[in-house]
N, CA, C and O atoms as a GROMACS GRO file, in nm:
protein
  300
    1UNK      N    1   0.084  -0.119   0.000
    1UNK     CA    2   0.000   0.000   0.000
    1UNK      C    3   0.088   0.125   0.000
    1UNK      O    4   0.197   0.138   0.056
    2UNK      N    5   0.026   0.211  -0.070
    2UNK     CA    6   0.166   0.368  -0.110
    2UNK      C    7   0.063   0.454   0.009
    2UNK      O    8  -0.050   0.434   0.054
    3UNK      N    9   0.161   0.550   0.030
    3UNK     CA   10   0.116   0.699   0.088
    3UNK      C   11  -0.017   0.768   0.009
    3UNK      O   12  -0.112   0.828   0.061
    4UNK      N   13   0.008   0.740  -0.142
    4UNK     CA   14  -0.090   0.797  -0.201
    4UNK      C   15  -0.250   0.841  -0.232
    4UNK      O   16  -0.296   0.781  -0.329
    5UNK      N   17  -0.325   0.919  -0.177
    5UNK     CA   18  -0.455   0.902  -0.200
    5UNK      C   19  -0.509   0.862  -0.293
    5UNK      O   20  -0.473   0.937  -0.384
    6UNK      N   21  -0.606   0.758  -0.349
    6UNK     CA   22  -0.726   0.726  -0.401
    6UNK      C   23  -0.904   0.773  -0.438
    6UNK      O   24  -0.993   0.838  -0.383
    7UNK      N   25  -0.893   0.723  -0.518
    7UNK     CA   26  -1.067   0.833  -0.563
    7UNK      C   27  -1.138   0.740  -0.454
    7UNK      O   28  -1.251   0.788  -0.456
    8UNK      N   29  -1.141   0.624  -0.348
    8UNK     CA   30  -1.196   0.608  -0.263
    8UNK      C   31  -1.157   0.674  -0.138
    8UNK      O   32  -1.243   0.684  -0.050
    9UNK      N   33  -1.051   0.715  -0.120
    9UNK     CA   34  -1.040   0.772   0.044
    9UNK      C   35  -1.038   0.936   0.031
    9UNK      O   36  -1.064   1.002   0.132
   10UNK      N   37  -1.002   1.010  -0.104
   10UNK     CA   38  -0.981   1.162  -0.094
   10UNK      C   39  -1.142   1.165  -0.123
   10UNK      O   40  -1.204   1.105  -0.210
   11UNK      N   41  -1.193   1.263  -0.012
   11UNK     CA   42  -1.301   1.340  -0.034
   11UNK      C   43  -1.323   1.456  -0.014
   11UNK      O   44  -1.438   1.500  -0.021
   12UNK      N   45  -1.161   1.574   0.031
   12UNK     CA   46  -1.182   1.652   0.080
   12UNK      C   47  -1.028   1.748   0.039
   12UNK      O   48  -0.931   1.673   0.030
   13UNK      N   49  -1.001   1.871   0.018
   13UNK     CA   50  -0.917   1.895   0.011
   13UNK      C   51  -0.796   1.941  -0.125
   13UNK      O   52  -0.833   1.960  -0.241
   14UNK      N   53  -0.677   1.949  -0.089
   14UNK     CA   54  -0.624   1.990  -0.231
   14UNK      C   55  -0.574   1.860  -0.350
   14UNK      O   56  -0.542   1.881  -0.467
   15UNK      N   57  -0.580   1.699  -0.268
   15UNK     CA   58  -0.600   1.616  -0.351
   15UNK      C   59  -0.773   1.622  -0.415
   15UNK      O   60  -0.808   1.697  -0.506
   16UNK      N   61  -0.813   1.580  -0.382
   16UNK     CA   62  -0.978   1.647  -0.424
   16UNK      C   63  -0.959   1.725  -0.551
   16UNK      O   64  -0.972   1.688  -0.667
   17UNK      N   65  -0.913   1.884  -0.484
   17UNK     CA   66  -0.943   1.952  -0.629
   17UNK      C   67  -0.814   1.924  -0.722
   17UNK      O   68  -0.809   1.994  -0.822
   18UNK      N   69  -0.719   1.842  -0.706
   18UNK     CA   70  -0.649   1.826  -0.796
   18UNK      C   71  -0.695   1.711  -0.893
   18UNK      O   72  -0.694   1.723  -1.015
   19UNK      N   73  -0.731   1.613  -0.834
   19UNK     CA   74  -0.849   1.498  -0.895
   19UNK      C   75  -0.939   1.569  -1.013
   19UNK      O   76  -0.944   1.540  -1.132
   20UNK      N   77  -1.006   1.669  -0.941
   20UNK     CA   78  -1.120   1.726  -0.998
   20UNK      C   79  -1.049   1.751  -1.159
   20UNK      O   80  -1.084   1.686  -1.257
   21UNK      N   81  -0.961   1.842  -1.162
   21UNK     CA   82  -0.881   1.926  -1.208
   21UNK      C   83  -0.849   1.856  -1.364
   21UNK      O   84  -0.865   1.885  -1.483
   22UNK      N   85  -0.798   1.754  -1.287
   22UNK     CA   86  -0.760   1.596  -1.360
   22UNK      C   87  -0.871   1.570  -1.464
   22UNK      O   88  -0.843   1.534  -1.579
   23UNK      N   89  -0.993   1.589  -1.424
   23UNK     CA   90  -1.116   1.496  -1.539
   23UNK      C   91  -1.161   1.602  -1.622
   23UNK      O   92  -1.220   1.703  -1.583
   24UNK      N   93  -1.129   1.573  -1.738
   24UNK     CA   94  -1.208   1.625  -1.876
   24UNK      C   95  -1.272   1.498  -1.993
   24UNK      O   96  -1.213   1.403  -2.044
   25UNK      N   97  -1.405   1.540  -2.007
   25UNK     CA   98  -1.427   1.470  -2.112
   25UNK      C   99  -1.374   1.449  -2.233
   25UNK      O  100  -1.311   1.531  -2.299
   26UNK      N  101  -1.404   1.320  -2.267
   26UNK     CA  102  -1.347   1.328  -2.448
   26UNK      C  103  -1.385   1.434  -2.507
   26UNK      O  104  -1.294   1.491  -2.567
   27UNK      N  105  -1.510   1.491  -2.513
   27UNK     CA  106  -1.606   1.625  -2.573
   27UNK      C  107  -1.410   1.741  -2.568
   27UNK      O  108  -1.322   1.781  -2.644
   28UNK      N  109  -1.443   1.742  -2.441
   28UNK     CA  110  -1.342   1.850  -2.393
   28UNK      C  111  -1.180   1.819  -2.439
   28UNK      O  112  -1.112   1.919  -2.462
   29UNK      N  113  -1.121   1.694  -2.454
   29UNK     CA  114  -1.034   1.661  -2.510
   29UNK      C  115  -1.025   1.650  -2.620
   29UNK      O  116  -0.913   1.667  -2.669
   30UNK      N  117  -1.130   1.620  -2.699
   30UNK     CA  118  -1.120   1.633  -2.870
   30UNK      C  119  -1.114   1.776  -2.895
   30UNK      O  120  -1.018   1.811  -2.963
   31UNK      N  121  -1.194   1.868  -2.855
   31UNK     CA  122  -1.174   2.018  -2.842
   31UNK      C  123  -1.081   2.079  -2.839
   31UNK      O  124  -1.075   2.191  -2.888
   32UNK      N  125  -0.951   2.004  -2.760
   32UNK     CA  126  -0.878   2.109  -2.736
   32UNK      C  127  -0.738   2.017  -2.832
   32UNK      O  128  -0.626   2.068  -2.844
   33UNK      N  129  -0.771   1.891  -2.885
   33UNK     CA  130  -0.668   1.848  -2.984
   33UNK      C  131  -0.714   1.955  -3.123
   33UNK      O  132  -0.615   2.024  -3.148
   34UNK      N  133  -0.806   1.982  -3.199
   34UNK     CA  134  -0.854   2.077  -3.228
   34UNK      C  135  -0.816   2.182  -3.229
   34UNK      O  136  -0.769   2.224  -3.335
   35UNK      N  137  -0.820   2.248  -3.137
   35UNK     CA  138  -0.741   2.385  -3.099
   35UNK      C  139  -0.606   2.359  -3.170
   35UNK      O  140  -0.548   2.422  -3.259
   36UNK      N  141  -0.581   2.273  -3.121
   36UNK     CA  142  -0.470   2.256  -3.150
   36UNK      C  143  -0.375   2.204  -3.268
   36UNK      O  144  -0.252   2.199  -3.273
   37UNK      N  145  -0.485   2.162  -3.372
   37UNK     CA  146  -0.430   2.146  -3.482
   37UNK      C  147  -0.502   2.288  -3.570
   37UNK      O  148  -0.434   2.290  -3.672
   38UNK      N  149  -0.553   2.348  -3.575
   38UNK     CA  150  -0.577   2.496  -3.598
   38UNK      C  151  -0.457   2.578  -3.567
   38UNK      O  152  -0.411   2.640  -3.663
   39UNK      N  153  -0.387   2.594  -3.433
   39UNK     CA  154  -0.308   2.642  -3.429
   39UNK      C  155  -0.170   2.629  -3.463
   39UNK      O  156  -0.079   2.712  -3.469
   40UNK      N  157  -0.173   2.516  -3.481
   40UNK     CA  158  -0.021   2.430  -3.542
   40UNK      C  159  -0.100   2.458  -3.685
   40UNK      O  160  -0.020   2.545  -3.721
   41UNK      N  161  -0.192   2.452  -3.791
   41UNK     CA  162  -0.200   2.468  -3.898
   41UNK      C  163  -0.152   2.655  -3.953
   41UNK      O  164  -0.083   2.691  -4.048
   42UNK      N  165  -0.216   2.730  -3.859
   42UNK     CA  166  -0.169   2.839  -3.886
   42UNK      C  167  -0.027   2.921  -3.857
   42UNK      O  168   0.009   3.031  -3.899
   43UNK      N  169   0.043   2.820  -3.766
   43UNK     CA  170   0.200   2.845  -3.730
   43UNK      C  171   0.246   2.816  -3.852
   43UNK      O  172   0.331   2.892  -3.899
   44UNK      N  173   0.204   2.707  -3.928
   44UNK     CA  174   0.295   2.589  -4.060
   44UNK      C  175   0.307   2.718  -4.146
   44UNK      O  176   0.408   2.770  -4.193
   45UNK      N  177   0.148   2.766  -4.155
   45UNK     CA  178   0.148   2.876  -4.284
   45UNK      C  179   0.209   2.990  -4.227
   45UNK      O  180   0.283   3.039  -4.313
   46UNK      N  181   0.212   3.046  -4.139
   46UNK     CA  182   0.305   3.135  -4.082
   46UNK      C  183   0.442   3.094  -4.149
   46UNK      O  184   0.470   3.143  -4.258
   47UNK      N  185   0.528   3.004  -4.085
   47UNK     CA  186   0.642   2.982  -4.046
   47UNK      C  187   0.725   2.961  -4.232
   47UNK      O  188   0.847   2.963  -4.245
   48UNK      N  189   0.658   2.949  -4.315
   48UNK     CA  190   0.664   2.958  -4.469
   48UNK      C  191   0.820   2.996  -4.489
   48UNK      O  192   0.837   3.118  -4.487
   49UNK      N  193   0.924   2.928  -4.505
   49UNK     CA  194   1.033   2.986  -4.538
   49UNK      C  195   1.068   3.101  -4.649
   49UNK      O  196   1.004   3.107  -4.754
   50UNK      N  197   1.168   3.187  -4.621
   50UNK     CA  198   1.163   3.269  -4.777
   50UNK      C  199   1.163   3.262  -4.909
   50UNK      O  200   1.223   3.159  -4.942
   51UNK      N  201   1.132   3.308  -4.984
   51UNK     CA  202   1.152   3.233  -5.130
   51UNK      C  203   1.289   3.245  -5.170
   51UNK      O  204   1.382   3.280  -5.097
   52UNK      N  205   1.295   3.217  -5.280
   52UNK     CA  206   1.471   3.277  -5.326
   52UNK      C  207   1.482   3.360  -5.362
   52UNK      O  208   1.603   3.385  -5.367
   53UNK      N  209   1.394   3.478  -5.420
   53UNK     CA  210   1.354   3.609  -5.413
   53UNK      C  211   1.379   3.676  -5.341
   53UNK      O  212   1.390   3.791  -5.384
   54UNK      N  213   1.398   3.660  -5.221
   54UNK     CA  214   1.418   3.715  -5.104
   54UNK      C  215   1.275   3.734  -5.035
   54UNK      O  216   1.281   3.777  -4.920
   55UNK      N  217   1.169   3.714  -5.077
   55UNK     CA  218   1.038   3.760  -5.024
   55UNK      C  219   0.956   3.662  -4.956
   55UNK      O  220   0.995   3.545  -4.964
   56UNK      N  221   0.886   3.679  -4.912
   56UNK     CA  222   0.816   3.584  -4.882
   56UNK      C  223   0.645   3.542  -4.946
   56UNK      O  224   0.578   3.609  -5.025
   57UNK      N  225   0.615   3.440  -4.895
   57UNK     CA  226   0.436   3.409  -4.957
   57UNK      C  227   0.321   3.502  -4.890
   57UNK      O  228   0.221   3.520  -4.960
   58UNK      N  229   0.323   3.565  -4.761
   58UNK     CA  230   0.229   3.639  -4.699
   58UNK      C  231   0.281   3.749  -4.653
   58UNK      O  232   0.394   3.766  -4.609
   59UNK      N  233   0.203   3.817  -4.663
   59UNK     CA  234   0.281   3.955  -4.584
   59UNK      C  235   0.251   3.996  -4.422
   59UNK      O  236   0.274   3.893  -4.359
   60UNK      N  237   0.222   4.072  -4.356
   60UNK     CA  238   0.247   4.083  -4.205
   60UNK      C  239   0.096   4.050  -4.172
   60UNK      O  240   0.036   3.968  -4.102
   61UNK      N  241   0.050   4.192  -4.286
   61UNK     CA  242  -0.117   4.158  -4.248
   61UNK      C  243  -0.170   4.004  -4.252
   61UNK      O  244  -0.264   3.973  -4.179
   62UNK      N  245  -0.115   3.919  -4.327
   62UNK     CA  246  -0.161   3.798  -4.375
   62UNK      C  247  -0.176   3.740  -4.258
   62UNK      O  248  -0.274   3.724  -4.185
   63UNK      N  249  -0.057   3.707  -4.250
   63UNK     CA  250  -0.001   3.670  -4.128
   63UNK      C  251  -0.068   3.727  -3.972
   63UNK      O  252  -0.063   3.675  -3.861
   64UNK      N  253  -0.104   3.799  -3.997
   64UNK     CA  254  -0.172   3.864  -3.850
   64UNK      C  255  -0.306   3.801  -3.865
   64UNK      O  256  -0.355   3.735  -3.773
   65UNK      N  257  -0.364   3.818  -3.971
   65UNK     CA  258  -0.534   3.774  -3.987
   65UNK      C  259  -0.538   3.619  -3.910
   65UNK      O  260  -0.608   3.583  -3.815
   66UNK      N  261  -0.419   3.527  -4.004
   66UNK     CA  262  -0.429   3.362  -3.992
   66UNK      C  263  -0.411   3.383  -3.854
   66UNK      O  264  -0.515   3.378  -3.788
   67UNK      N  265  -0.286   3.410  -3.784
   67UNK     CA  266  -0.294   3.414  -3.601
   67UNK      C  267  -0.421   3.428  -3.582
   67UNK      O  268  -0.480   3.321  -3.572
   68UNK      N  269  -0.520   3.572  -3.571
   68UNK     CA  270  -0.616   3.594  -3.499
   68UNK      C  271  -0.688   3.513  -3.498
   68UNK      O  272  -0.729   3.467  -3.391
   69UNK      N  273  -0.740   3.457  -3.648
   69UNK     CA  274  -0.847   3.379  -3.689
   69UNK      C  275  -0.818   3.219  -3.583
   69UNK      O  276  -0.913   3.174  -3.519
   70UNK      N  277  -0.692   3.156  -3.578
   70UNK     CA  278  -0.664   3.081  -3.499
   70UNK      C  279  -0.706   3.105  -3.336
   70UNK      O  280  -0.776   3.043  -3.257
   71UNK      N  281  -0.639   3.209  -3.331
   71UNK     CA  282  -0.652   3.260  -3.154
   71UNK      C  283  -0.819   3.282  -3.144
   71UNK      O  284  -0.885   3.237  -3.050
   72UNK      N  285  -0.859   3.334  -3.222
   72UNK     CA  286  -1.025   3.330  -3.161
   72UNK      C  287  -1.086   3.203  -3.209
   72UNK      O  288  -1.207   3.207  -3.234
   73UNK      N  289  -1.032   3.106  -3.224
   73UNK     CA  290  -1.121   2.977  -3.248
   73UNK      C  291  -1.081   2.861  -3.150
   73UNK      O  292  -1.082   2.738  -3.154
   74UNK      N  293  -1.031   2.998  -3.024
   74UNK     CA  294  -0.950   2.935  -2.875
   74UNK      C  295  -1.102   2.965  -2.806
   74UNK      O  296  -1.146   2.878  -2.730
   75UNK      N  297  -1.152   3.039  -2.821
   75UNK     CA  298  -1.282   3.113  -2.719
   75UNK      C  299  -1.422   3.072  -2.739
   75UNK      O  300  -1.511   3.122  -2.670
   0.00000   0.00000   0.00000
């Protein structure tokens, strides 16, 4: 037997809300893999190396829109 508390003996306390803390649904976990491939999709197009031109494929504004559009599809 360990020192460690169990979802049968913690009923009270900062194991408790760390437990709590701990549970997200799949709902809530597919959500936030999601997030997260949105935001890794708009880093990729961000991160666009230079051409040999010296220039690049988007310009700042571009680039600012794809962030936002990412960052508010956090909320």
């Amino acid at each position: 037997m360990t020192d460690q508390p169990t979802p049968e003996t913690v009923t009270t306390g900062a194991h408790n809300d760390a437990l709590l803390r701990l549970h997200i649904t799949t709902a809530e976990r597919d959500d936030a893999r999601a997030d997260v491939a949105r935001l890794r999709a708009a880093l990729e197009l961000i991160a666009v190396p230079m051409r040999p031109d010296g220039s690049y494929n988007r310009d700042r504004g571009a680039c600012g829109s794809i962030a936002r559009g990412a960052l508010a599809s956090l909320t």
